[in-house]
C-alpha positions in Angstrom: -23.3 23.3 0.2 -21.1 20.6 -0.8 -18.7 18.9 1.8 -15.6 21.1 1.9 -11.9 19.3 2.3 -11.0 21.0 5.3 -12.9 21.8 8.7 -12.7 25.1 9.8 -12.7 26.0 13.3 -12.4 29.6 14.7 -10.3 30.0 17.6 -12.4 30.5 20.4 -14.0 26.9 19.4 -10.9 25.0 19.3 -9.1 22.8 22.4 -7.2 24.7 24.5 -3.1 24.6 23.8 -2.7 23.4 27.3 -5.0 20.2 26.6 -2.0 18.8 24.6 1.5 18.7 25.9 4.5 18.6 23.3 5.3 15.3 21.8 2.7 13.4 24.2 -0.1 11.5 23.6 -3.2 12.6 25.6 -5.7 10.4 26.9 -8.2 11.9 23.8 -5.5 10.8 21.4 -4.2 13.9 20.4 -0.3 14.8 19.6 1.2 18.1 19.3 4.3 17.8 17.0 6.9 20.6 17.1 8.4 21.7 13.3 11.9 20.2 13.8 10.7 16.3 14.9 12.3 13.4 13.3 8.8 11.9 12.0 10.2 8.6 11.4 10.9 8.9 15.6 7.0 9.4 16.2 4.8 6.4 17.6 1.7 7.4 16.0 -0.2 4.2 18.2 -3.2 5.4 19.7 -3.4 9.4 18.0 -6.7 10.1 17.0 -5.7 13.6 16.0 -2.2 15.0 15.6 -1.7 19.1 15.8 0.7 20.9 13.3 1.9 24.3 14.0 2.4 26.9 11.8 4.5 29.8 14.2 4.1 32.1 11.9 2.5 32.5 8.2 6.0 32.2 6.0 7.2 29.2 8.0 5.6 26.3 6.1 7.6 23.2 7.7 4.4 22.0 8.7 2.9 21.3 5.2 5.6 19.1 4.8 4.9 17.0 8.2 1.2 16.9 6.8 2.3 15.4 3.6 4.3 12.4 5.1 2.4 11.9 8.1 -0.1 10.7 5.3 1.4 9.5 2.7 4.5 7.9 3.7 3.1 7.3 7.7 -0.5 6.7 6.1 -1.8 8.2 9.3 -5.5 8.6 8.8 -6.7 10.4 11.8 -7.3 14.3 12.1 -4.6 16.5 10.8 -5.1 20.0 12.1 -3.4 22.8 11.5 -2.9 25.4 14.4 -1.1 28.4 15.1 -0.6 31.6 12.2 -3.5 30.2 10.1 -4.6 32.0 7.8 -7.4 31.7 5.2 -5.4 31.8 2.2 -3.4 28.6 3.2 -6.1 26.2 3.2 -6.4 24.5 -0.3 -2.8 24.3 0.3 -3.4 22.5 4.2 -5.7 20.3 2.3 -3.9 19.5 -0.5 -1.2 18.6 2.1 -2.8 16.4 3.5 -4.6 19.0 6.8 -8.6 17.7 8.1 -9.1 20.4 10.0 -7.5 24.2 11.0 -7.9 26.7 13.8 -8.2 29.7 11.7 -6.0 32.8 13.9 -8.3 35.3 15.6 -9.9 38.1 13.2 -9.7 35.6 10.0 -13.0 35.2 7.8 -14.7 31.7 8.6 -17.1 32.4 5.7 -14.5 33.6 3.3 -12.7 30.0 4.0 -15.5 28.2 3.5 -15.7 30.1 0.3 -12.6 29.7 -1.1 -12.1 25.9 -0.1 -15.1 25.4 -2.5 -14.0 27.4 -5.5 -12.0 24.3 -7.1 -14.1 20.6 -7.1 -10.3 18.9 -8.4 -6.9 19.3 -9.5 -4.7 17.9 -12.1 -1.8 17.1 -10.0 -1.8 14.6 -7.5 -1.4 15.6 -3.9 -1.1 13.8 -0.4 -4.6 12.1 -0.6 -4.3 11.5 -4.1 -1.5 10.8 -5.2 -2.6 9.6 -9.1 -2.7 12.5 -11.1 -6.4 13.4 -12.8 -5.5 13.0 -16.0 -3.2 9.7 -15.5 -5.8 6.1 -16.0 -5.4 3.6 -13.3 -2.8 1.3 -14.4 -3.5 -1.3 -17.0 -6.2 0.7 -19.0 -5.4 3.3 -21.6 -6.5 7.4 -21.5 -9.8 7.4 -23.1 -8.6 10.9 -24.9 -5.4 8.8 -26.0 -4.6 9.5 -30.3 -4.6 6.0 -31.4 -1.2 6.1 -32.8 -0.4 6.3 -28.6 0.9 3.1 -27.6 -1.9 1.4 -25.2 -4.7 3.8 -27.1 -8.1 2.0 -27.3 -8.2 0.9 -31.1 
């Protein structure tokens, strides 16, 4: 089975709530970031593993604190989405930028797994890519370019 984007981790497995208090660092590194933080307030020194929540399944404030806790933080520790997680959210958690998510009690581990590997790419770029697919690094010219394109290969 090939690597999937996002690690999965049923409830039961994961740290208890109590291991990490509120908008402190714990001696393991991890931080537990309420929705409403200023994240350009956040000393991200010493976090290993930062923990989103998601209070409930339409409140999505914490895709947006994954997105620029990576790409304009570039925080490359363990993004992990807690809370209402459920297993239709996670190619969006790891398009935003998530590396791991408690899944909420009764949800299908196997169906996750299953739908995080139904797509091997996107078009569009996202928080660890930002390039789109189909745009060429800069400097070099779309190999599917017409030549009448200006940059095309001749």
């Amino acid at each position: 089975m090939p690597q999937l984007p996002l690690q999965l981790i049923p409830a039961p497995l994961a740290d208890k709530p109590h291991q990490a208090v509120e908008g402190s660092v714990t001696e393991t590194g991890v931080l537990r970031l309420a929705n409403d933080v200023d994240l350009s307030t956040v000393d991200l020194h010493r976090v290993e593993r930062i923990e989103l929540n998601f209070p409930k399944f339409t409140d999505g404030r914490a895709f947006s604190q994954a997105w620029w806790l990576r790409r304009r933080h570039g925080f490359k520790g363990d993004l992990r989405a807690c809370g209402d997680v459920r297993v239709d959210q996670l190619q969006q958690m790891a398009r935003s930028g998530f590396s791991s998510a408690v899944l909420i009690g009764g949800e299908d581990l196997a169906l996750g797994e299953k739908l995080l590997s139904r797509f091997n790419g996107f078009y569009q770029g996202d928080a660890l890519q930002a390039q789109p697919h189909f745009q060429p690094p800069t400097g070099q010219a779309s190999p599917t370019a017409h030549p009448s394109t200006p940059g095309a290969p001749a």
